[in-house]
N, C-alpha and C positions, 0 to 999 in steps of 0.2 A: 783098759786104756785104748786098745788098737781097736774098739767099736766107736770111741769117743771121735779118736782119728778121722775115722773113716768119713765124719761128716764134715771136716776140713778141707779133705783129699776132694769130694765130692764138689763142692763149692769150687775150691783150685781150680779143677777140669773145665767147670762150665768157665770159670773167668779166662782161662785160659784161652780157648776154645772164642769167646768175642771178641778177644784180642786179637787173632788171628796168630798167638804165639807156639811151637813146638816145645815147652820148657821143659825140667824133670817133670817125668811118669807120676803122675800125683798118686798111680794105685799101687806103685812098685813094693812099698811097704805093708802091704795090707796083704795077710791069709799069705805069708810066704809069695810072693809074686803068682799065686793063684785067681788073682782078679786084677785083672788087666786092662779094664774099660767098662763103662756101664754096665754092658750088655751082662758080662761075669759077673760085677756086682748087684744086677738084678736077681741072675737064677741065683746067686745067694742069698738074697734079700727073703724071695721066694720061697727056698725049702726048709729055711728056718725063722718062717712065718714073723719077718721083722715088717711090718706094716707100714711103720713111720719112714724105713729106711727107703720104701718101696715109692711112698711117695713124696719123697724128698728128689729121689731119682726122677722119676716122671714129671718134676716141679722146674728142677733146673733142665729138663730136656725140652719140656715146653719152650721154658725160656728162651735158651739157646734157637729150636727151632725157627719161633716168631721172631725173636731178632736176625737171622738168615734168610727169612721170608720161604723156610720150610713148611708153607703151614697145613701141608695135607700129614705131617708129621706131628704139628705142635696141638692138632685135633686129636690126632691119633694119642699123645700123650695127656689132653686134658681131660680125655674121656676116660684113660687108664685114674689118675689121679682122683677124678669125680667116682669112679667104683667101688674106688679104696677108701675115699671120705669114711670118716669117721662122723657121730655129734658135734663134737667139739670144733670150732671153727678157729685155727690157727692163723695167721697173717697170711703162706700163702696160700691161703684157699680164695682169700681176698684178690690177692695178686693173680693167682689161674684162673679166676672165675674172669676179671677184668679181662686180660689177654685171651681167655675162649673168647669172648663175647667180639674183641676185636678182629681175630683172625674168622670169628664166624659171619662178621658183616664183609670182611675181605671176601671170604671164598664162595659168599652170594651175588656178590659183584659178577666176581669173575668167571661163576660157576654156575648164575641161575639158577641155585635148587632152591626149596622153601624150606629143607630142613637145617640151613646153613643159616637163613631170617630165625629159624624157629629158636633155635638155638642162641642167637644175640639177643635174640626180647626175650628169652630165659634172665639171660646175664643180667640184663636191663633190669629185669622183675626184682632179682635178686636183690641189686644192689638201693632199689627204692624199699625192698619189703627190709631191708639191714636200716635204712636209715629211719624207717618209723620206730625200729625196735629197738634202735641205739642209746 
């Protein structure tokens, strides 16, 4: 039950967190107060090889990031999520693929490089090669 939790608690944080709100500890319940913010629930996520958990975490931290306009961070997390990819294409792979591809035309703008274009006509490709095949 307290794994089922944890992906409520996870949701909480990030909502929390756009709100700009300080509410209850959404992790205070979880592992005896042994993970206390992403970061703990990641290296957990990690040595007990929970995959889904991994990129659940890297999904809402994108999120969070690109709505903050953190996006040398929300990169940094869509490329952790894009590793972990699985086959199977889940909803947000749908949603992190949109948002890289966003944040990667942002930070060509601002940043001139061609791997930040290369990276948004990935997304683009993507979402043209889903709808032939939809």
């Amino acid at each position: 039950q307290i794994h089922g939790l944890f992906w409520c608690m996870n949701h909480h944080a990030m909502i929390m967190a756009l709100n700009g709100k300080q509410g209850r500890d959404p992790f205070a319940v979880y592992k005896n107060g042994s993970i206390n913010n992403y970061h703990d629930a990641l290296a957990y996520a990690e040595t007990t090889g929970r995959r889904r958990l991994m990129r659940a975490i890297y999904s809402n931290r994108l999120v969070e990031a690109f709505f903050f306009g953190r996006y040398s961070e929300a990169m940094d997390m869509a490329e952790k999520y894009r590793n972990e990819s699985e086959i199977s294409m889940p909803i947000e792979h749908v949603l992190n693929s949109f948002l890289e591809g966003l944040t990667a035309f942002h930070l060509a703008r601002s940043e001139s490089c061609s791997r930040w274009m290369e990276l948004g006509e990935n997304s683009i490709h993507s979402f043209r090669s889903w709808a032939v095949h939809s």
